[in-house]
N, C-alpha and C positions, 0 to 999 in steps of 0.2 A: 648706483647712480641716483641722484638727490632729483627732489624733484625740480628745482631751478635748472640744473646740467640738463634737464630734459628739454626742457622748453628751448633753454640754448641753442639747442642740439636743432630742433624742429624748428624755430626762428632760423638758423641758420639753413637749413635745407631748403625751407621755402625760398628765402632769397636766391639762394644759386637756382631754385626751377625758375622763380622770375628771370633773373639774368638770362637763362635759356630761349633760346626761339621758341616762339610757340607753337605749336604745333598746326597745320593750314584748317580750315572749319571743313565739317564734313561736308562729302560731293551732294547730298540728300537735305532736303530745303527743311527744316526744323519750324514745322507749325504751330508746337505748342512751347513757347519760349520759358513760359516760366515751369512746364516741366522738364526742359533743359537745361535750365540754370540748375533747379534742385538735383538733378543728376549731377551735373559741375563740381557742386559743391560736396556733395557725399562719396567722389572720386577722391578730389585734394583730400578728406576730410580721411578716408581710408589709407590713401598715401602715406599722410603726416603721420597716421598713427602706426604702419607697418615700416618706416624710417626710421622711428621711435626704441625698435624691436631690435632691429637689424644689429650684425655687429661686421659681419662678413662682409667685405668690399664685394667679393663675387655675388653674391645674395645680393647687396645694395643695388649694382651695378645691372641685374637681372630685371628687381624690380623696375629700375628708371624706364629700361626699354619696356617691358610691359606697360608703366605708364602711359609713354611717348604713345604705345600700339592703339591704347584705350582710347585716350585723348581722339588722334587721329581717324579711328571709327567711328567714333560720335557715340551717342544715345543707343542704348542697347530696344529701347522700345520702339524704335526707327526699323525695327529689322523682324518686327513680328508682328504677327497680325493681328488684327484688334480681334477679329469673331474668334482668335483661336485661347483658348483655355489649360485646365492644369487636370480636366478630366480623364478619368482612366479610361484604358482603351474597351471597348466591352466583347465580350468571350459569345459568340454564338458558333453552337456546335455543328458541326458537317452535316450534312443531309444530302444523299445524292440523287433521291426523290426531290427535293427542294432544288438542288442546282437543274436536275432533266429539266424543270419547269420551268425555271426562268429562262433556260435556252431555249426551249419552246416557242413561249415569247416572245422572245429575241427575232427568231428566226419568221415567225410568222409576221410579227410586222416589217420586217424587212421583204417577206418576199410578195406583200399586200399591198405595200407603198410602192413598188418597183415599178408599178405600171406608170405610177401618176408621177413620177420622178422628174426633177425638174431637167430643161435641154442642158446637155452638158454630163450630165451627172451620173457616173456610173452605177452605181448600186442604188438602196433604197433610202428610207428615211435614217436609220442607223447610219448604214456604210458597212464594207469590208475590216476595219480596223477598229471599229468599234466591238464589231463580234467576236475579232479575235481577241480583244484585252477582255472580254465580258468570258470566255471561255476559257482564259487561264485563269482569271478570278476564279473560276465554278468549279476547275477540274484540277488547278497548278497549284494555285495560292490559297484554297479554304481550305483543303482536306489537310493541311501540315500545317494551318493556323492553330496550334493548342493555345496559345496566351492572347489571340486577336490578329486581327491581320493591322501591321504597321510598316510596309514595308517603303523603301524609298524611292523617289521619280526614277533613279536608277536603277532599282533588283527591279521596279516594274516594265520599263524600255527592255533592258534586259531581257526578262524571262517573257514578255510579250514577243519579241524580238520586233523591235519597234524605236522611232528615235525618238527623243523625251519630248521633243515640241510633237511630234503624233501620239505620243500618249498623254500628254496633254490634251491635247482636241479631243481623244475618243475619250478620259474619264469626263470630259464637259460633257459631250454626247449621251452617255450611261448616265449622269445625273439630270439630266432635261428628261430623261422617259423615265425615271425611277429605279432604274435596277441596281444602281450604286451608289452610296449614301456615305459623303466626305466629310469629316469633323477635325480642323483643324487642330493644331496640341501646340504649347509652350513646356520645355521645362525650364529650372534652374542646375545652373552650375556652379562649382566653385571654383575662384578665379584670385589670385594673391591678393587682389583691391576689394575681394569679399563675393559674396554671392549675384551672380548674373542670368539675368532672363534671355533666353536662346527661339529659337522656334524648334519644334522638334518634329517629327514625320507626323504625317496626316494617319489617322485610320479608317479604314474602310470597312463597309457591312454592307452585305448583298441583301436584296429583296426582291418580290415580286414586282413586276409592272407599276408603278404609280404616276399621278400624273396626267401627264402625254401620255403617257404609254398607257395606262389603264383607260385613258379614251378612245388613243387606238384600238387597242383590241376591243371594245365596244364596237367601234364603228364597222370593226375590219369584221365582226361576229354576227350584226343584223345584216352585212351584205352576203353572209356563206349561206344565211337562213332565209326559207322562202315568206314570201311577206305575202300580208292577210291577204294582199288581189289574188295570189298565185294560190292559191291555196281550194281547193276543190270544193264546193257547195255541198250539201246534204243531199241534194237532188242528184247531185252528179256521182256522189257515192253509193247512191243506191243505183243508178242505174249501172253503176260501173260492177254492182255485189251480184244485179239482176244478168247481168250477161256473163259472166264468172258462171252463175249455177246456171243457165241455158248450156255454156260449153262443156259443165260438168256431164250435165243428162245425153248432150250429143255422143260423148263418148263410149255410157253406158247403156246406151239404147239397142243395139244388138244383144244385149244380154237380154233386155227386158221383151225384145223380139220373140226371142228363143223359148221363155220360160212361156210365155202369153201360146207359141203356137201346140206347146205341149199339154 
């Protein structure tokens, strides 16, 4: 095919997608316009060129709908998150010394704050459903992470046994005190109109207390420990060493009787 027959070909295609209905604007309001446009145009512009290619009606015919699909979705950057990135997931190794400790943690300031709880509120400043997604993390989901833990809202409701808006609330709760640390991911895919930006599963890394939580356990630490007023004077330790050895001699004084009458 000559290069003129091509153009033909691709003038002609273009018209028949004009002719077509357009496709309605996506449900999601498009803030940044003129990066919509340049999406627009680097769709038609992959279009035209994979038309170009095409000889198969079933192929042609595959692509239009896939078009239609694209068009109809909108902007591929409408659907990911700006903080989320193309970084690799990062590998930290099991510890089960490391996990005992942050349930420790966990569990101490949950059962520190229980008192002060607000009316209404059953458990502490965690909750019940925090501890339990924070202890499949420690004991389910780290020790069989060899490549990172990335797993999705759903293996984690799942294996929490939890429904995904509660596990939702309890990873928000785990990351306000520190013990869980979310990094969102993008990848790419390939897609007949060329390559597309997707969002991809979040990954997760556990750690100690930070935070909230590292002031808790400050706070929740100088109330288990006696403070300076409580704390016994010099004078009082000596008197308290001086009647210790009077009770001692009390007791050994019949021997010392015995030996004196001898």
């Amino acid at each position: 095919m000559s290069l003129y027959e091509l153009g033909d070909l691709i003038a002609a295609r273009l018209d028949e997608l004009c002719a077509r209905p357009t496709a309605p604007p996506p449900s999601i309001s498009i803030r940044s316009t003129r990066k919509a446009v340049q999406w627009s145009a680097a769709v038609h512009r992959a279009y035209a060129y994979a038309t170009g290619r095409l000889r198969d009606p079933a192929q042609q015919a595959e692509l239009d709908r896939h078009f239609e699909a694209t068009l109809q979705e909108g902007p591929d950057f409408l659907k990911v998150r700006a903080e989320a990135d193309f970084s690799p997931v990062p590998v930290v190794t099991f510890s089960k010394d490391t996990a005992a400790e942050i349930m420790r943690q966990a569990r101490e300031i949950e059962r520190e704050s229980y008192s002060s709880r607000a009316k209404g509120k059953h458990g502490g400043a965690l909750g019940r459903m925090p501890l339990q997604l924070l202890e499949w993390f420690c004991f389910g989901m780290w020790p069989r992470a060899r490549y990172g833990m990335f797993p999705s809202l759903a293996h984690i409701a799942a294996g929490a046994r939890m429904s995904r808006e509660t596990a939702v609330e309890a990873i928000k709760t785990l990351q306000l005190f520190g013990f869980l640390q979310v990094q969102p991911r993008r990848k790419r895919i390939d897609t007949p109109l060329g390559v597309k930006v997707v969002q991809d599963t979040n990954c997760y890394v556990l750690s100690l207390a930070k935070g909230l939580g590292a002031l808790a356990l400050r706070v929740f630490g100088s109330k288990s420990q006696p403070s300076e007023s409580t704390k016994p004077t010099a004078k009082e330790r000596f008197i308290q060493s001086k009647g210790a050895t009077r009770r001692f001699f009390d007791r050994v004084s019949p021997q010392r009787e015995i030996f004196s009458t001898s």
